[in-house]
Backbone as JSON, one array per atom type, in Angstrom:
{
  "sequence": "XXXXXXXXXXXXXXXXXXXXXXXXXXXXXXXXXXXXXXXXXXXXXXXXXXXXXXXXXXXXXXXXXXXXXXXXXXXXXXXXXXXXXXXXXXXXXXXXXXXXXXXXXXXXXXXXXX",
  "N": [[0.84, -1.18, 0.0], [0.62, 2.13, -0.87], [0.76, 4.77, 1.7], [1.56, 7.27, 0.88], [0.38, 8.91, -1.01], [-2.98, 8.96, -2.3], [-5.8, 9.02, -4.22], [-8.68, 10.82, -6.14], [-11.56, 10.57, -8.18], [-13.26, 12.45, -9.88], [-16.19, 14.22, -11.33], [-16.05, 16.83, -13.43], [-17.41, 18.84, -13.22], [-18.06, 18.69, -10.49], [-15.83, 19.58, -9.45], [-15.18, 21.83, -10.11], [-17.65, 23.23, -8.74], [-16.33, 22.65, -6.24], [-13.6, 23.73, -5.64], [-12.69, 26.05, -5.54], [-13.42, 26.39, -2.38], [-12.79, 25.17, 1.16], [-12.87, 22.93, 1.7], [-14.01, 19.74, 1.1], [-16.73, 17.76, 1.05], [-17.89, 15.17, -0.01], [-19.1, 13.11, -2.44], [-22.7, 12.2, -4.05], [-22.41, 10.0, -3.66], [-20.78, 9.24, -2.21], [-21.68, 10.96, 0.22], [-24.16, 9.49, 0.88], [-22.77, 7.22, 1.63], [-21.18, 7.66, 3.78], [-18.41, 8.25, 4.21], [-15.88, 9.39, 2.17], [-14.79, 7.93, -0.72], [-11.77, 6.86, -1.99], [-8.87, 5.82, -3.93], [-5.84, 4.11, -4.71], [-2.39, 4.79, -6.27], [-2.52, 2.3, -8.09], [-4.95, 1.31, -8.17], [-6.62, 2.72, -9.72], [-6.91, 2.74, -12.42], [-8.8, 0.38, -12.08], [-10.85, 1.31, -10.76], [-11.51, 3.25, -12.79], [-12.68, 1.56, -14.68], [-14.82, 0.0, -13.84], [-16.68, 1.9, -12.01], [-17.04, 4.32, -13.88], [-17.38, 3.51, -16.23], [-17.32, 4.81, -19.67], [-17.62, 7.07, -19.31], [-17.6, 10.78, -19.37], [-15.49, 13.83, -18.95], [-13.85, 13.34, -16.22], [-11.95, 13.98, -13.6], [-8.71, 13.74, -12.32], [-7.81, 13.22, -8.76], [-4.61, 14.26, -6.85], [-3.63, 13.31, -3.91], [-2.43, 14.12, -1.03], [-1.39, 12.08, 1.98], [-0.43, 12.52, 4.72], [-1.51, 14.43, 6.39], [-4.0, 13.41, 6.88], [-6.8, 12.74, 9.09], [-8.71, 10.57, 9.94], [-8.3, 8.39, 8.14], [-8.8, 5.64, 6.54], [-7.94, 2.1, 5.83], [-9.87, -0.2, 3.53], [-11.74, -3.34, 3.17], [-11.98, -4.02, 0.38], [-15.14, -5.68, -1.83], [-14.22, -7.24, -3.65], [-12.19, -8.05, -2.56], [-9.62, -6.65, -2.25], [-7.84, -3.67, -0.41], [-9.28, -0.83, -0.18], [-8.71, 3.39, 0.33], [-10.39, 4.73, 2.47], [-11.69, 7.85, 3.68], [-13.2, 9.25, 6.22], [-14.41, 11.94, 7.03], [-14.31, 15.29, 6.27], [-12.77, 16.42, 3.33], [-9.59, 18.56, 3.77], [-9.31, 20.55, 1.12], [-6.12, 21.81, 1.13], [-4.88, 19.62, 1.02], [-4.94, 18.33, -1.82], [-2.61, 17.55, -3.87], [-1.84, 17.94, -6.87], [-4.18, 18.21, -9.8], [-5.62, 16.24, -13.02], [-6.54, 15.56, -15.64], [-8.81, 13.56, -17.13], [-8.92, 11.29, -19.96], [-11.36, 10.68, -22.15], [-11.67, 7.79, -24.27], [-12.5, 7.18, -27.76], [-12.75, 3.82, -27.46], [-14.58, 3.96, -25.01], [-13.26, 3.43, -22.8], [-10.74, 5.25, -20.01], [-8.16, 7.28, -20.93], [-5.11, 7.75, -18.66], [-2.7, 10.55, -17.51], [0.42, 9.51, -17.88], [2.28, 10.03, -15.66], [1.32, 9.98, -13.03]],
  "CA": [[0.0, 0.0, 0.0], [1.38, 3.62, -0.94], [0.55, 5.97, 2.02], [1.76, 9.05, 0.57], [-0.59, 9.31, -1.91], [-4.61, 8.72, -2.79], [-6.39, 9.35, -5.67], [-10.23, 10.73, -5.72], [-11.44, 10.51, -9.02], [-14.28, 13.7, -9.75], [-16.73, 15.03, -12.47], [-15.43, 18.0, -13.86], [-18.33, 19.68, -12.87], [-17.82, 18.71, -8.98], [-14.36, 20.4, -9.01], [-15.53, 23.46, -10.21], [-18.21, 23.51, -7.21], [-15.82, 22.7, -4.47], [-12.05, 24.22, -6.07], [-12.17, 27.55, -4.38], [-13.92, 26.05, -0.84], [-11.54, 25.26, 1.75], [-12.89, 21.62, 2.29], [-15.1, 18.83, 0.29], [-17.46, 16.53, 2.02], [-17.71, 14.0, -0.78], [-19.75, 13.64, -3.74], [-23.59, 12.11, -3.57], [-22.49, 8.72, -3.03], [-19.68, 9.15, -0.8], [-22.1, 11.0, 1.44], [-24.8, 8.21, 1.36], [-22.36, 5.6, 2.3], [-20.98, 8.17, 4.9], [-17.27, 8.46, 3.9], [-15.19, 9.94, 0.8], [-14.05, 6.53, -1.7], [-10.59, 6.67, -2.66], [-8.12, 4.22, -4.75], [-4.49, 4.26, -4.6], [-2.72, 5.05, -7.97], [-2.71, 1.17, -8.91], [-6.06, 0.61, -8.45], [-7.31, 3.76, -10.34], [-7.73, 2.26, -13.45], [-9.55, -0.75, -12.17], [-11.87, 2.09, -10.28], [-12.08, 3.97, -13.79], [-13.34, 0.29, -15.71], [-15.86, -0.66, -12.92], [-17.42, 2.86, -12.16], [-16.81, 5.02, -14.95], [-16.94, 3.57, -18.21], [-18.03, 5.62, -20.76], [-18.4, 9.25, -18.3], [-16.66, 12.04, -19.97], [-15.27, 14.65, -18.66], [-13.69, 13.22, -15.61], [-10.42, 14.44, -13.43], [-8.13, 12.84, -10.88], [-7.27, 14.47, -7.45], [-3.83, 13.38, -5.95], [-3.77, 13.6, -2.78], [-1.36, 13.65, -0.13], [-2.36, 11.57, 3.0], [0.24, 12.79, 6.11], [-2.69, 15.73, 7.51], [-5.62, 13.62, 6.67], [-7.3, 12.29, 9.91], [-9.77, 9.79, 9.55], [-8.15, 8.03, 7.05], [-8.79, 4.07, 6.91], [-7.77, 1.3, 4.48], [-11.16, -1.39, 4.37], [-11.69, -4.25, 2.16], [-13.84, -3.89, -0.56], [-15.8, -6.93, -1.95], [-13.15, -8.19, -4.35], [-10.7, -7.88, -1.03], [-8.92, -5.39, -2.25], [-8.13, -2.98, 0.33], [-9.08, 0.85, -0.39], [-8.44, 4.05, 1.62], [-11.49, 5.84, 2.77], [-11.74, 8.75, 4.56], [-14.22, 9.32, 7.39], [-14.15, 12.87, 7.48], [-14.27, 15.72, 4.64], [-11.16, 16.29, 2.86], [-9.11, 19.66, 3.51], [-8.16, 20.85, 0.05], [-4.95, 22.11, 0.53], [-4.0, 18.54, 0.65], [-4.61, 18.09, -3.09], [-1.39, 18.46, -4.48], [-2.18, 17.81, -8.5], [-5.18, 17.52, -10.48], [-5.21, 15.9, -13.67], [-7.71, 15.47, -16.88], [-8.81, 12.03, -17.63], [-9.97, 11.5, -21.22], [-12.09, 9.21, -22.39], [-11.44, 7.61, -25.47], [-13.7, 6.41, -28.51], [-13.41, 2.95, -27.01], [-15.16, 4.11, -23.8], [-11.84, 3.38, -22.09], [-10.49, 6.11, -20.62], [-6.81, 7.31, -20.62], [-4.62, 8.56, -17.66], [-1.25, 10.55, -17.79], [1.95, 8.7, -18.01], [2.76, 9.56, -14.86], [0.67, 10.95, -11.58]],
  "C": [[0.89, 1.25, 0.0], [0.67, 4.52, 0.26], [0.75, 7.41, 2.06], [0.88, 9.59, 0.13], [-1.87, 8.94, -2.16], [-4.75, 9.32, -3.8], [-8.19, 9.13, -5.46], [-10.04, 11.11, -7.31], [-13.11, 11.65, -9.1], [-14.89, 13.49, -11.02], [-16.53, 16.32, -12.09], [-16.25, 19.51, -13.22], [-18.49, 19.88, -10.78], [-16.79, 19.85, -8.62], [-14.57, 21.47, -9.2], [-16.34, 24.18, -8.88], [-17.26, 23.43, -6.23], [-14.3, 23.14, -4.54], [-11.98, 25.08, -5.11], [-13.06, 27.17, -2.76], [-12.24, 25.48, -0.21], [-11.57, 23.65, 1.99], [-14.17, 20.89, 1.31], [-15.27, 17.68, 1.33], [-18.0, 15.2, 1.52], [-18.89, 14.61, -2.29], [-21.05, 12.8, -3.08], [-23.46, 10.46, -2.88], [-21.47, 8.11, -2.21], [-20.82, 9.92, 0.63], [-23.35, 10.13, 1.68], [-24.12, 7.05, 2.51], [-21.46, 6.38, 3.97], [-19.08, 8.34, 5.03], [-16.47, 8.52, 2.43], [-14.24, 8.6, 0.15], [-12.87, 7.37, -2.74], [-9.88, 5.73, -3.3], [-6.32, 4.94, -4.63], [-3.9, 4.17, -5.83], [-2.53, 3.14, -8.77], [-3.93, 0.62, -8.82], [-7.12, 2.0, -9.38], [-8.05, 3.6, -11.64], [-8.41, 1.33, -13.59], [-11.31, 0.28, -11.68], [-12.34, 2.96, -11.83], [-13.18, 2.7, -14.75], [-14.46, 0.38, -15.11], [-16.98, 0.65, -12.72], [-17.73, 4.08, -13.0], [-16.73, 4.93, -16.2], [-17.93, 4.35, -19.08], [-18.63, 6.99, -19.93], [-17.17, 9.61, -18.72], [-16.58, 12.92, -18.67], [-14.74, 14.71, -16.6], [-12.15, 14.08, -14.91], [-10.18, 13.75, -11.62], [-7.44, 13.46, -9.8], [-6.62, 13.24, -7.11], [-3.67, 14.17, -4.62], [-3.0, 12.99, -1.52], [-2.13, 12.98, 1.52], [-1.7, 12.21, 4.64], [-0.79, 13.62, 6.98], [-3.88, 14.77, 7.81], [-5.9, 12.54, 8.15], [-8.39, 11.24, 9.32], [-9.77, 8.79, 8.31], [-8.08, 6.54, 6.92], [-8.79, 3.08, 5.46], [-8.76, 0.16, 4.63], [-11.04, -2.04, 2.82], [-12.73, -4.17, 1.56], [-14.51, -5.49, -0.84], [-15.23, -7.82, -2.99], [-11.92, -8.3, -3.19], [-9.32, -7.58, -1.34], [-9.04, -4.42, -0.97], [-8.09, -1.43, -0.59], [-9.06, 1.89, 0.76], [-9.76, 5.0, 1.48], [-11.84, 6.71, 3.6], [-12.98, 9.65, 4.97], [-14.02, 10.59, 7.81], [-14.12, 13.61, 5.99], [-12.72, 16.12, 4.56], [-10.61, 17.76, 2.9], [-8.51, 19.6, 2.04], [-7.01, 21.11, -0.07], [-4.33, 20.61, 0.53], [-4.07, 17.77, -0.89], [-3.42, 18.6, -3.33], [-1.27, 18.35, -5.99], [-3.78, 17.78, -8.48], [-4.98, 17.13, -12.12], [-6.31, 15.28, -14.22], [-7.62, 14.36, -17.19], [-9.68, 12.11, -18.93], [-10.4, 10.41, -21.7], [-12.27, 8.8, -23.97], [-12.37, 6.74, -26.53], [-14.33, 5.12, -28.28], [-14.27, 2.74, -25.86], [-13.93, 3.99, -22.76], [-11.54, 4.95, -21.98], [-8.43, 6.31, -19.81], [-6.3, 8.39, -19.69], [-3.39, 9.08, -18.21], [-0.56, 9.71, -17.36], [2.28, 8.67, -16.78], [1.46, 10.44, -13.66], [0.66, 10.46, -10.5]]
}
């Protein structure tokens, strides 16, 4: 497991709502389930196949983990572990964001490196 880093994966249209705030409390189905769903950057593109295929206009928040409180790694239902954080997320701990594009095959492509 990498704890430096997380990865929240957005619509374009989220980031615009919550960029200039000082803190995000998830999106509609992070606050149903009652904590903000993250992936670590090797499971990002299994999280882009499974919940995202074929949604345009996505972008990937990296995100540093050393500030974040509430931060817990749980097993999902393939028992994979992911890190989910029980608590809303101070922005200044984004430290990139980064345009995911989605390509004619519905697939969509990340940069080279993030």
């Amino acid at each position: 497991m990498n704890f430096k880093f997380i990865y929240k994966i957005l619509a374009k249209i989220e980031w615009v709502v919550i960029k200039d705030k000082s803190e995000f409390k998830g999106t509609k189905k992070d606050l149903e389930d009652g904590y903000i769903y993250f992936s670590e950057e090797e499971q990002v593109r299994g999280t882009l196949k499974k919940f995202y295929k074929n949604q345009n206009d996505l972008i990937l928040l990296k995100v540093k983990t050393i500030n974040l409180d509430n931060l817990v790694w749980e097993q999902a239902s393939d028992g994979n572990m992911f890190p989910h954080l029980f608590s809303s997320l101070d922005l200044s701990n984004v430290v990139e964001k980064f345009e995911i594009i989605l390509q004619d095959d519905g697939n969509h492509k990340l940069p080279d490196s993030y």
